[in-house]
DRENDO-1510 file (C-alpha; in Angstrom, 1 decimal, always signed):
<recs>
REC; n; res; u; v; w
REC; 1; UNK; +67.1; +31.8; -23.5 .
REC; 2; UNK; +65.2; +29.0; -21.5 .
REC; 3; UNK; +66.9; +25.8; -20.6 .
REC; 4; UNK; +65.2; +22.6; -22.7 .
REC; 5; UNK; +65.6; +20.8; -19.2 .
REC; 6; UNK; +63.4; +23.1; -17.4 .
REC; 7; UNK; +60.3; +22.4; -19.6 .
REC; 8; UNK; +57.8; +25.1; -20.0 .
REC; 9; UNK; +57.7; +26.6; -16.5 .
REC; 10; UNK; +61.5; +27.2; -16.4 .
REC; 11; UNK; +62.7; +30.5; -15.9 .
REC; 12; UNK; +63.2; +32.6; -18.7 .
REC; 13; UNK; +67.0; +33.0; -18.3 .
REC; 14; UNK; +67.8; +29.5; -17.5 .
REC; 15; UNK; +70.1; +28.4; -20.0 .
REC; 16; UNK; +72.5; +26.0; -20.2 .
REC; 17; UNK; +71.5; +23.4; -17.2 .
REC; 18; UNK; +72.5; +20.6; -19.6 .
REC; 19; UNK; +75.7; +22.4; -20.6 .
REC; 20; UNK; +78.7; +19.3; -20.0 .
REC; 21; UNK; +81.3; +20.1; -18.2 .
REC; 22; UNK; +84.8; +20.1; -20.4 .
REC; 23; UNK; +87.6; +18.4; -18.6 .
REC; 24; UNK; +87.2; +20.9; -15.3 .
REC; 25; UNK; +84.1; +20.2; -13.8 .
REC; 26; UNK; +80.5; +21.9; -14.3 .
REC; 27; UNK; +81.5; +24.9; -13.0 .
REC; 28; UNK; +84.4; +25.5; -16.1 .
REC; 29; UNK; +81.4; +25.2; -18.9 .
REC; 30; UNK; +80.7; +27.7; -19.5 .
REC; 31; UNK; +84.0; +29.6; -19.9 .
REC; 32; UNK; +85.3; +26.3; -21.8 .
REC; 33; UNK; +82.4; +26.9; -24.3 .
REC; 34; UNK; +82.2; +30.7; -25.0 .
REC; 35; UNK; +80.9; +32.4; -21.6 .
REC; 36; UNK; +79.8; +35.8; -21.7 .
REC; 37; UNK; +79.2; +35.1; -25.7 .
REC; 38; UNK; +75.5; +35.5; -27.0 .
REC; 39; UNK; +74.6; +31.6; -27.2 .
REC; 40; UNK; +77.1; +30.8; -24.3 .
REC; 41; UNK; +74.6; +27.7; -22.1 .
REC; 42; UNK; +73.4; +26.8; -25.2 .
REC; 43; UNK; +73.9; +23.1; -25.8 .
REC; 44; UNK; +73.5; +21.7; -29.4 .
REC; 45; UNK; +73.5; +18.4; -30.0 .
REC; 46; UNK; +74.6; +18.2; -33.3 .
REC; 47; UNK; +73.7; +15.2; -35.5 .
REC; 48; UNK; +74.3; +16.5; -39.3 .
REC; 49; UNK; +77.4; +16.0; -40.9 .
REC; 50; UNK; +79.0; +17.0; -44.6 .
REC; 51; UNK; +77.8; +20.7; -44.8 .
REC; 52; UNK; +74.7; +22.3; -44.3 .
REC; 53; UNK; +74.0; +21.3; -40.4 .
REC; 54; UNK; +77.8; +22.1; -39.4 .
REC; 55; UNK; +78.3; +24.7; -41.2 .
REC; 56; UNK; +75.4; +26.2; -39.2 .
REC; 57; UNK; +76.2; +24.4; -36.2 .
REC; 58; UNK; +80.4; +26.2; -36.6 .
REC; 59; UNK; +78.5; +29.8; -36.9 .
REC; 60; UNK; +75.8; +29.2; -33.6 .
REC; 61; UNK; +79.3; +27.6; -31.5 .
REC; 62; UNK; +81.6; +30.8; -32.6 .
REC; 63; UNK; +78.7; +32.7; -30.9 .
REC; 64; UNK; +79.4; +30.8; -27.9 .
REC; 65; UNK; +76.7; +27.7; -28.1 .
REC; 66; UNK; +78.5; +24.4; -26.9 .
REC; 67; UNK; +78.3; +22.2; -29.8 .
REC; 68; UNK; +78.3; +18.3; -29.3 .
REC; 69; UNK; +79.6; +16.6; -32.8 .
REC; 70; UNK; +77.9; +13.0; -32.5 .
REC; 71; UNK; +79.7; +10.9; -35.2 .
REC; 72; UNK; +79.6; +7.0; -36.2 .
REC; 73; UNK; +82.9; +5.5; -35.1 .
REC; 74; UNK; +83.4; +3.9; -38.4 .
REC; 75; UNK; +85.3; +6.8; -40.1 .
REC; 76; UNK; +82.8; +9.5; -38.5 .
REC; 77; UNK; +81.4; +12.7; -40.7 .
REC; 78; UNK; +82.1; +11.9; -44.1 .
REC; 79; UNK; +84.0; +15.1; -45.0 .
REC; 80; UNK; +87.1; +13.6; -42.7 .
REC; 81; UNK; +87.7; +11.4; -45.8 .
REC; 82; UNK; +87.1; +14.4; -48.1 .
REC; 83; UNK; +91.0; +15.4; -49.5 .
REC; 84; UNK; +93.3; +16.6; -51.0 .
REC; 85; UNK; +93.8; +19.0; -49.7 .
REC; 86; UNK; +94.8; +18.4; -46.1 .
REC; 87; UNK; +96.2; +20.2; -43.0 .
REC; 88; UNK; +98.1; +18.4; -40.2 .
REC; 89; UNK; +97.0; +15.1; -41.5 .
REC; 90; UNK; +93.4; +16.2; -41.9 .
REC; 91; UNK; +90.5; +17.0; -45.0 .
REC; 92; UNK; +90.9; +20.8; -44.9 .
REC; 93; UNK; +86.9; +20.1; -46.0 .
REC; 94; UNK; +86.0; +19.4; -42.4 .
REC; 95; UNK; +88.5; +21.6; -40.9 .
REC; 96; UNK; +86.7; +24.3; -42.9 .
REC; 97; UNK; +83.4; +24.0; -40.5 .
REC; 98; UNK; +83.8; +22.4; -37.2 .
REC; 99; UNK; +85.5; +24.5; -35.3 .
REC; 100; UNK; +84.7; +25.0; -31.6 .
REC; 101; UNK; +83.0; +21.4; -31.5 .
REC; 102; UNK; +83.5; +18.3; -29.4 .
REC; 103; UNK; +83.4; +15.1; -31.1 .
REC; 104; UNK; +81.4; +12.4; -29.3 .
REC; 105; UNK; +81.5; +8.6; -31.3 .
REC; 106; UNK; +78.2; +7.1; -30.7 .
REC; 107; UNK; +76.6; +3.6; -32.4 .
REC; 108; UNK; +73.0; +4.1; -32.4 .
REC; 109; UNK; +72.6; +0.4; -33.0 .
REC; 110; UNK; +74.5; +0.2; -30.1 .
REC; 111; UNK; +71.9; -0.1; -26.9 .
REC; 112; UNK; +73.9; +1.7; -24.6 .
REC; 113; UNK; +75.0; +4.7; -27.1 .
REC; 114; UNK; +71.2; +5.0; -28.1 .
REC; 115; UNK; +70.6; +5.6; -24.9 .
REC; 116; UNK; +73.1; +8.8; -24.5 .
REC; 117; UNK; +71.9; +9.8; -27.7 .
REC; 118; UNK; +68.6; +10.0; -25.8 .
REC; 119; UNK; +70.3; +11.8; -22.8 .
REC; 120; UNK; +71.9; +14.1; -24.6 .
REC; 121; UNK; +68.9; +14.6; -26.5 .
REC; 122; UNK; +67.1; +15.6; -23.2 .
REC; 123; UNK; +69.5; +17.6; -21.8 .
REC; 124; UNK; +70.2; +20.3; -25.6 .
REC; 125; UNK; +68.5; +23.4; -25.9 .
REC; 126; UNK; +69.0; +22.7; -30.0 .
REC; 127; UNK; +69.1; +19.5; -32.5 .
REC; 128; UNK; +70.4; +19.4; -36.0 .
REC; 129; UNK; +70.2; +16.6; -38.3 .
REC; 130; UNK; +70.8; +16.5; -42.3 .
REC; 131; UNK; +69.9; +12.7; -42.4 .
REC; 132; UNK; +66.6; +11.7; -44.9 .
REC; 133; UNK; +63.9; +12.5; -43.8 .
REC; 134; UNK; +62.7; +9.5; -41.6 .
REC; 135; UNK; +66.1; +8.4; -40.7 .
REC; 136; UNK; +66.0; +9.9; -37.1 .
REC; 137; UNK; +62.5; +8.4; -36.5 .
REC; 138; UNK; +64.0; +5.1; -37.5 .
REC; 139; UNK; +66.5; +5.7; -34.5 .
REC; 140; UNK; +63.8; +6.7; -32.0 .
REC; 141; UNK; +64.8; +10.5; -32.2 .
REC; 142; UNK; +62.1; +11.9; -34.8 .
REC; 143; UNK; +60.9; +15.5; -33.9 .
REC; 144; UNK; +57.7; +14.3; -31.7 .
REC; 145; UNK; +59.6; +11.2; -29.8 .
REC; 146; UNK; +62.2; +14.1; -28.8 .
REC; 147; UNK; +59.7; +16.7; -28.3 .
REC; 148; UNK; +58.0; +14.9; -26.0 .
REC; 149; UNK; +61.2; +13.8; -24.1 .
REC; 150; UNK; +62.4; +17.6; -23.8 .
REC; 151; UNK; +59.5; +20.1; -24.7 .
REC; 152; UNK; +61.9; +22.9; -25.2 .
REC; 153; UNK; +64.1; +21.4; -27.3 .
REC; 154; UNK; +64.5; +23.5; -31.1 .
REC; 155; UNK; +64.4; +20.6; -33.9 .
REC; 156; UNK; +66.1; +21.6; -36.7 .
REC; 157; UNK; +65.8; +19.3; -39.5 .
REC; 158; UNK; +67.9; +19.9; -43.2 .
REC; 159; UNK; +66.7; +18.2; -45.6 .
REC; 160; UNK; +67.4; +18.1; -50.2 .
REC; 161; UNK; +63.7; +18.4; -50.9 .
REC; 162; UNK; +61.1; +18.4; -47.5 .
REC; 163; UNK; +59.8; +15.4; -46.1 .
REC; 164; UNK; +56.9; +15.5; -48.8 .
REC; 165; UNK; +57.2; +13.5; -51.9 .
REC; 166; UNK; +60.7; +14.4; -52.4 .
REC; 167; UNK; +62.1; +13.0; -49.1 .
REC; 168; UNK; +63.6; +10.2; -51.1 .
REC; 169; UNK; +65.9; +12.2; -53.2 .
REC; 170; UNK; +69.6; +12.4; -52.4 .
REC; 171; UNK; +70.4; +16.2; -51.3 .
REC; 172; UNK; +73.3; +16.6; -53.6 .
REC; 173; UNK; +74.9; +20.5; -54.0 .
REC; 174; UNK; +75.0; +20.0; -57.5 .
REC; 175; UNK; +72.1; +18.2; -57.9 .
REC; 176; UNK; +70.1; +21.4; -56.4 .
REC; 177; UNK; +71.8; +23.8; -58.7 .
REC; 178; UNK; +70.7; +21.9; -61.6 .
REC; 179; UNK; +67.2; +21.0; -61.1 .
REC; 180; UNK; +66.9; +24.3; -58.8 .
REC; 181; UNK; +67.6; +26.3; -61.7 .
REC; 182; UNK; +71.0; +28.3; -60.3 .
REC; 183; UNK; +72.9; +26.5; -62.8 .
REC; 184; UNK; +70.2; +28.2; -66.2 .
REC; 185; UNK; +71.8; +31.2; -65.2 .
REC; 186; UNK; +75.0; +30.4; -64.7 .
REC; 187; UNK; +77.3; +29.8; -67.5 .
REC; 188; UNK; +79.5; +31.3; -70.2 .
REC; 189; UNK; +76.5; +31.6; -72.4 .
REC; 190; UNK; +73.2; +29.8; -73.4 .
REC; 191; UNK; +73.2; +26.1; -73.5 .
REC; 192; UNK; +76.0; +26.1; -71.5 .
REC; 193; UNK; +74.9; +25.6; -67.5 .
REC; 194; UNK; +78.2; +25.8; -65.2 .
REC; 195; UNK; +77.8; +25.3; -61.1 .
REC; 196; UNK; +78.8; +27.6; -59.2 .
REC; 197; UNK; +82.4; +26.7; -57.3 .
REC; 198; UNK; +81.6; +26.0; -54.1 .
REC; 199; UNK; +78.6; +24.3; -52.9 .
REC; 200; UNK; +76.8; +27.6; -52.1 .
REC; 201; UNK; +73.4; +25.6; -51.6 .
REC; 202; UNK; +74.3; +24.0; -48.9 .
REC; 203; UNK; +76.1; +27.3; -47.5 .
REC; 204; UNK; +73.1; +29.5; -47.8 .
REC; 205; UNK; +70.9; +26.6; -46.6 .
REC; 206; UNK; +73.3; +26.7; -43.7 .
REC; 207; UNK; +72.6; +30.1; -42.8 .
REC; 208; UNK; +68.7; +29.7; -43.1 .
REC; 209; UNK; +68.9; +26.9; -40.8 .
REC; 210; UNK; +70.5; +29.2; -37.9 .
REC; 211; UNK; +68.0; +32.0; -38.6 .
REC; 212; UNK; +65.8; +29.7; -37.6 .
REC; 213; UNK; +67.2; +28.5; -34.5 .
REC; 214; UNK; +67.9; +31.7; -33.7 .
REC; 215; UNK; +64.4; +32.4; -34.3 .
REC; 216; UNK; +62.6; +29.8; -32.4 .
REC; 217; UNK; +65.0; +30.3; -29.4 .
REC; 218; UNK; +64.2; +33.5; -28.7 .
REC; 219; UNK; +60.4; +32.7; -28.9 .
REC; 220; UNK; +61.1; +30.0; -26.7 .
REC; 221; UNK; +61.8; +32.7; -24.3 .
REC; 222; UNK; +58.5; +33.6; -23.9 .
REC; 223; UNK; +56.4; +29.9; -24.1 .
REC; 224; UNK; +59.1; +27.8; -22.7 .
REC; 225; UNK; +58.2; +25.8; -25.9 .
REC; 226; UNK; +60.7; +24.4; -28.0 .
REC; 227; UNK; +59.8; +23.5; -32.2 .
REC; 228; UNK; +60.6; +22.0; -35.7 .
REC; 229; UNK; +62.8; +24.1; -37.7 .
REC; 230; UNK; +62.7; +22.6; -40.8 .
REC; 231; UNK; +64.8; +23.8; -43.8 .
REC; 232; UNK; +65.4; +22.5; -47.6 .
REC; 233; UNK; +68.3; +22.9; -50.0 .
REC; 234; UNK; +65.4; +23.3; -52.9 .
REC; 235; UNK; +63.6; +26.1; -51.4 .
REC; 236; UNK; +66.3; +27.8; -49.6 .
REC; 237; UNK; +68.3; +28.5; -53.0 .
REC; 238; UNK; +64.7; +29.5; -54.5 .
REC; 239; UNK; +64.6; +32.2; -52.5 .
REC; 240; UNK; +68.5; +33.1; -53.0 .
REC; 241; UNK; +67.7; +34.2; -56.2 .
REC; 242; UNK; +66.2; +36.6; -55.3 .
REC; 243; UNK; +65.2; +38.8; -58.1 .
REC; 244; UNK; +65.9; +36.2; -60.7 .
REC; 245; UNK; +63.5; +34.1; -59.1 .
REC; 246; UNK; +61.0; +37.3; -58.1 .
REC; 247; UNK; +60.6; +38.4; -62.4 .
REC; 248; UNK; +59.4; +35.1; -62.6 .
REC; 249; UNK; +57.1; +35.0; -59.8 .
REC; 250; UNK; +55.7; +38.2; -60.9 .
REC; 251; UNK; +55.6; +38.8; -64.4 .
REC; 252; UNK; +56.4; +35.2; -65.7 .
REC; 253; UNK; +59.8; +36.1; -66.9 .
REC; 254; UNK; +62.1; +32.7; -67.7 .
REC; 255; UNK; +65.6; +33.8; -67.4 .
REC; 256; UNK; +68.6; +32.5; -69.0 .
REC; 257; UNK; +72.1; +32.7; -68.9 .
REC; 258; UNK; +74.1; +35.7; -69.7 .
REC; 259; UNK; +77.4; +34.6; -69.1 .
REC; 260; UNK; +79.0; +37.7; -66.5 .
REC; 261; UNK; +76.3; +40.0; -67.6 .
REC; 262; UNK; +73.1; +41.6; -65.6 .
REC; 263; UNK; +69.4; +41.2; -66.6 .
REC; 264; UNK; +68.5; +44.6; -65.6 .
REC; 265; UNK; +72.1; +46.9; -65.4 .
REC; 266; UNK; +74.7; +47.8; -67.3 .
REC; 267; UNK; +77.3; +47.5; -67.9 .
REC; 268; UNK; +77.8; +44.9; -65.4 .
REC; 269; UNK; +79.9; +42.2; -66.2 .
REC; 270; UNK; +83.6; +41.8; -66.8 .
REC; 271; UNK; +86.4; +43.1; -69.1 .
REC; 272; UNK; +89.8; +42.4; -70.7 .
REC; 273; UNK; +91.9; +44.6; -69.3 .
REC; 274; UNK; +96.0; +44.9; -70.8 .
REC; 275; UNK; +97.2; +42.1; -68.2 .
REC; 276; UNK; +94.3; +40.5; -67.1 .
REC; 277; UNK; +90.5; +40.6; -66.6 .
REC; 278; UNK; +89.0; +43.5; -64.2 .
REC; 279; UNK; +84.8; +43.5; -63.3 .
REC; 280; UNK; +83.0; +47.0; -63.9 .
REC; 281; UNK; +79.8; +47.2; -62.1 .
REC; 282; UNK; +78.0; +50.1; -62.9 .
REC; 283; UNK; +74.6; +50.3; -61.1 .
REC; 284; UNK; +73.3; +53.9; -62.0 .
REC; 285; UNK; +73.7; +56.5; -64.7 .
REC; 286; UNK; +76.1; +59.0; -62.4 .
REC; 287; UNK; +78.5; +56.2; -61.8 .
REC; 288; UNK; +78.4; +55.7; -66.2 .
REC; 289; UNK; +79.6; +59.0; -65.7 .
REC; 290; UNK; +82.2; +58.9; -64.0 .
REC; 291; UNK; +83.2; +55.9; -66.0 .
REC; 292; UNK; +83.0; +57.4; -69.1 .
REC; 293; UNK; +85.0; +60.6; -67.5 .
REC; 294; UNK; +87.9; +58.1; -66.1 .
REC; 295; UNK; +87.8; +56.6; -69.4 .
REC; 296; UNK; +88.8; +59.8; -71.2 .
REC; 297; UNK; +85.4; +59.5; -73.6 .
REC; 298; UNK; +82.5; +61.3; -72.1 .
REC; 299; UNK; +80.8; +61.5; -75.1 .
REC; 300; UNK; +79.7; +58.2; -74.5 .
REC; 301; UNK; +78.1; +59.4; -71.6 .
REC; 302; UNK; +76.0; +61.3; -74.1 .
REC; 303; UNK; +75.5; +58.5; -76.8 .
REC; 304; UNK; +71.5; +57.9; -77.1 .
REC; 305; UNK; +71.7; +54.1; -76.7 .
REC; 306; UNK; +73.8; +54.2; -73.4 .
REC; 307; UNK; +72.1; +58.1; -71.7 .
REC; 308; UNK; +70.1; +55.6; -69.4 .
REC; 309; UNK; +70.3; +52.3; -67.7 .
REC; 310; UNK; +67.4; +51.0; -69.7 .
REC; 311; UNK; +69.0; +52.2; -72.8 .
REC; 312; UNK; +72.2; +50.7; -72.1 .
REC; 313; UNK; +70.9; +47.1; -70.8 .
REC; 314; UNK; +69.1; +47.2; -74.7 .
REC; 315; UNK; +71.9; +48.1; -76.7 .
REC; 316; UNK; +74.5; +45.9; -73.7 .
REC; 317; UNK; +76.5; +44.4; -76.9 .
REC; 318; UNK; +77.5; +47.6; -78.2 .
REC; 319; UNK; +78.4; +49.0; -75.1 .
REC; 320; UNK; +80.6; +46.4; -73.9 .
REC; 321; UNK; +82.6; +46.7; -77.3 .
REC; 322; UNK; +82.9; +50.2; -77.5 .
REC; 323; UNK; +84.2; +50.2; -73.4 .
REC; 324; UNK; +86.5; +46.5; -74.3 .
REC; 325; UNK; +88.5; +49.2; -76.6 .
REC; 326; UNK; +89.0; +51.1; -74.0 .
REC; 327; UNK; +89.6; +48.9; -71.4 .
REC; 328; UNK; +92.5; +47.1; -73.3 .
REC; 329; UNK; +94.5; +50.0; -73.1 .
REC; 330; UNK; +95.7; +49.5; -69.1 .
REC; 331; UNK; +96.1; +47.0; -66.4 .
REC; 332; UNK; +93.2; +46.0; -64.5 .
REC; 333; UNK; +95.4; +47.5; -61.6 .
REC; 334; UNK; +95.6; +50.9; -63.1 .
REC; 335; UNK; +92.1; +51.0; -63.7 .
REC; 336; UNK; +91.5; +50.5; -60.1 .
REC; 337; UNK; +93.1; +53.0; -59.2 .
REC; 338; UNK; +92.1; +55.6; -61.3 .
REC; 339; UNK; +88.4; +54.6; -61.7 .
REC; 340; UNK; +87.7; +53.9; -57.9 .
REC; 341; UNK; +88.7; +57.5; -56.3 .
REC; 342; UNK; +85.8; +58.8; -58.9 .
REC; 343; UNK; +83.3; +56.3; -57.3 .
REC; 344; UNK; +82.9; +53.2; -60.1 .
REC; 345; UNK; +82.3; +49.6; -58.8 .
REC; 346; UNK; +85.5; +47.9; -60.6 .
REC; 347; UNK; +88.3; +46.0; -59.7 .
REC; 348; UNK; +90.7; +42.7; -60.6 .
REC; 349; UNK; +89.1; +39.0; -61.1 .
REC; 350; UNK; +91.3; +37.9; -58.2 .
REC; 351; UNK; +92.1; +34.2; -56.7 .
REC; 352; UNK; +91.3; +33.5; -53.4 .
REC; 353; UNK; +95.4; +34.3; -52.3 .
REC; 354; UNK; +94.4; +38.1; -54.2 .
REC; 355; UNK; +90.5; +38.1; -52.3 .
REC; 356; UNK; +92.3; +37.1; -48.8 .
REC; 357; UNK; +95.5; +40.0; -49.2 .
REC; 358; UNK; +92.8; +42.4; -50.0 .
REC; 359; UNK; +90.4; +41.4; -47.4 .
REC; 360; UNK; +93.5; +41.5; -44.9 .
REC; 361; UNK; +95.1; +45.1; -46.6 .
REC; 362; UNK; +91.3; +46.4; -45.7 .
REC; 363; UNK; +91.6; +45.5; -42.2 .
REC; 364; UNK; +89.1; +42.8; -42.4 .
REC; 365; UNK; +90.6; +40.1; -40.0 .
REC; 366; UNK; +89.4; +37.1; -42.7 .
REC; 367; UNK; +91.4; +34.6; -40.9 .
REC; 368; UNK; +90.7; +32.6; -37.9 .
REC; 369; UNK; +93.6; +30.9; -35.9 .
REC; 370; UNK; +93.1; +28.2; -33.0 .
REC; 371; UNK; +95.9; +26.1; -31.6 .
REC; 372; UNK; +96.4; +22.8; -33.8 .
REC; 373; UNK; +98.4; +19.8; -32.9 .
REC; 374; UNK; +101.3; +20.7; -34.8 .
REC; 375; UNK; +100.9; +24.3; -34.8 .
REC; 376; UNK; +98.5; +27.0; -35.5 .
REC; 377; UNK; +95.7; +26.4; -37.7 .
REC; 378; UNK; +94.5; +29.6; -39.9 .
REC; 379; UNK; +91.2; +28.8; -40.2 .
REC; 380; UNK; +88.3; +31.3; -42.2 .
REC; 381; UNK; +87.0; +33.2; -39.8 .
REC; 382; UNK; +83.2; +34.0; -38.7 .
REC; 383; UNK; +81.9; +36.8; -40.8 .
REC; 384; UNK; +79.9; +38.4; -38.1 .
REC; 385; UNK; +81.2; +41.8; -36.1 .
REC; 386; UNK; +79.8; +41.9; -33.1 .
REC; 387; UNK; +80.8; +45.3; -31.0 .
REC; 388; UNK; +81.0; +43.3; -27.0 .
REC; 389; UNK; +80.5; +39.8; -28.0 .
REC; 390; UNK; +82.4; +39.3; -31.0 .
REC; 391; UNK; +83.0; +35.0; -31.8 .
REC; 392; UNK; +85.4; +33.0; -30.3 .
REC; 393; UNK; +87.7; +30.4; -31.6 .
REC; 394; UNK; +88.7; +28.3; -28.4 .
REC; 395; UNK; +88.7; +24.7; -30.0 .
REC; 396; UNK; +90.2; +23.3; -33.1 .
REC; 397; UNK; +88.3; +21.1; -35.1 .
REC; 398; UNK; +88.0; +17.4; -32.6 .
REC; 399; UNK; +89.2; +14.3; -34.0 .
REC; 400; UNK; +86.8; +11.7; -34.5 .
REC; 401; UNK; +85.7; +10.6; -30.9 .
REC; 402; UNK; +87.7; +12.9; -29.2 .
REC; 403; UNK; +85.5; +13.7; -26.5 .
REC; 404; UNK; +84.0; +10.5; -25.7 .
REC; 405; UNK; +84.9; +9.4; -22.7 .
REC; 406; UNK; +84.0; +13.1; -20.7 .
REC; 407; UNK; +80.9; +13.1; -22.7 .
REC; 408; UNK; +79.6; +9.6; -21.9 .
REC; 409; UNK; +80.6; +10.3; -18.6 .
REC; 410; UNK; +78.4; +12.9; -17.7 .
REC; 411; UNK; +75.8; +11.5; -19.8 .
REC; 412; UNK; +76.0; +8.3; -17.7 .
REC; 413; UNK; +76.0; +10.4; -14.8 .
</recs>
């Protein structure tokens, strides 16, 4: 990927002339930051804070990208202050997503910081902000001050609502599961909208946001031009829901909520089992089958109102009472191990101490550990498998300004 600091005639593999050195020198950069990773060179400077921006700013620095955290010194990202719980002293909320980060404490008010906001600025291959829209052209660092200042420099902008007429509303989780319409259908049942438990908004708006990046980088390759990736919380969850929100694009269909139940399968939702509740997800008519097989009543198989997936979403209330009979009659353990040898979707409503012990008894590797300063810190680790370059965790999460002085340094220099 091309180097921001070489401007368009760079060469094409020039990344990471603006990489800072980390407490060795230039020449330790890039093994202090991920060498030999996909994104190592990269340098981010990484203005967002709460979740969206650094949770896509933790995925691009796993992959190697060195990842400048500029904070306000007063108190710094606002997660720090986000707790119970906490781990060594510190909100397990930002733990969570900035890994593998320095932590740089600039004032923008502050002549002098502005101005290695500015350096920095010119030097990164990538910005992220999460601010209202406006707020960074307030402090001299909108997208077409800092284009001009670095031509190859990838602008990515987070925003609630676009900086149309809804720049001025607050980009609140919650608030975009309500009036994005994730919340009328989600629920125990109509009329009663539930969010979801974690603020999956700003998660998937997260991931959009590095798809981006990812995206204008490697055209960057080619035009040694750098661009605005801009990304919303509104439209972002629009297009998570996928097929709820494709029936109503086209055919018009409203939906509403079903409680754990599908619009289009069944039976798809979840069960009492004898000892506690168990999910069967059924997504064809061999796997009803096999269900009705390991159930010991395979005549239900050949019931007229359940033969087909059609029949069985139309007649779902029946279905689900005649299978909650059976159902009752085991654990939600037994079950799973009878029913998933002859290929049906089930298994236990587990906590997150049940989802990580299966994730780990599958071989799965969910946890990430980097040294803390009172131990080890098991942190979630990065979802993606790479076969030569998998992530890297090298750095724990910085303390506010930890990184100051080397980074002002350099940026003075």
């Amino acid at each position: 990927m091309q180097a921001s600091t070489a401007g368009p005639a760079g060469p094409p593999m020039s990344a990471g002339a603006g990489v800072p050195p980390s407490g060795a020198g230039d020449g330790a950069s890039r093994t202090s930051t991920g060498g030999g990773l996909p994104l190592s060179g990269v340098l981010v400077a990484d203005f967002g804070r709460v979740l969206a921006a650094p949770y896509a700013t933790m995925l691009l620095a796993d992959l190697g990208a060195d990842v400048v955290k500029v904070e306000r010194p007063a108190g710094g990202d606002d997660t720090r202050a986000w707790g119970p719980p906490h781990a060594q002293g510190e909100a397990t909320y930002f733990l969570s997503v900035n890994r593998n980060k320095r932590s740089l404490a600039l004032d923008l008010r502050e002549p002098a910081d502005h101005s290695r906001a500015v350096e920095l600025v010119r030097r990164a291959d990538v910005l992220f902000e999460n601010f209202r829209p406006g707020t960074m052209a307030r402090h001299g660092l909108g997208y077409e001050r800092t284009h001009a200042l670095n031509p190859g420099l990838v602008y990515c902008s987070v925003s609630g609502f676009g900086p149309g007429p809804g720049a001025a509303l607050p980009g609140y989780d919650l608030l975009v599961q309500a009036v994005g319409g994730l919340m009328s259908v989600t629920g125990p049942g109509p009329g009663e909208p539930v969010k979801t438990g974690v603020a999956l908004v700003d998660v998937l708006t997260g991931l959009h946001a590095a798809v981006g990046v990812l995206a204008a980088l490697r055209e960057r390759e080619t035009t040694g031009e750098g661009q605005h990736v801009e990304v919303n919380l509104l439209t972002s969850l629009l297009s998570s829901m996928v097929n709820q929100a494709g029936g109503y694009t086209l055919a018009g269909a409203v939906p509403g909520i079903l409680g754990n139940r599908h619009p289009s399968i069944a039976p798809y939702e979840v069960f009492e089992a004898a000892d506690r509740q168990l999910v069967v997800a059924v997504g064809n008519d061999r796997q009803f089958a096999a269900l009705c097989e390991g159930l010991a009543a395979p005549e239900l198989a050949r019931d007229q109102r359940f033969v087909t997936n059609t029949d069985r979403v139309a007649h779902v209330a029946e279905l689900a009472e005649a299978l909650s009979a059976l159902l009752a009659g085991r654990t939600a353990a037994e079950w799973f191990e009878l029913l998933t040898p002859l290929g049906v979707p089930c298994g236990p409503v587990n906590d997150l101490a049940g989802a990580f012990g299966l994730a780990e008894s599958l071989g799965l590797s969910p946890r990430a550990t980097v040294a803390g300063d009172q131990g080890p810190l098991d942190l979630v680790a990065n979802p993606i498998a790479l076969s030569r370059t998998p992530p890297r965790y090298h750095r724990r999460p910085p303390h506010l300004g930890e990184h100051t002085e080397e980074l002002t340094a350099w940026l003075d220099s």
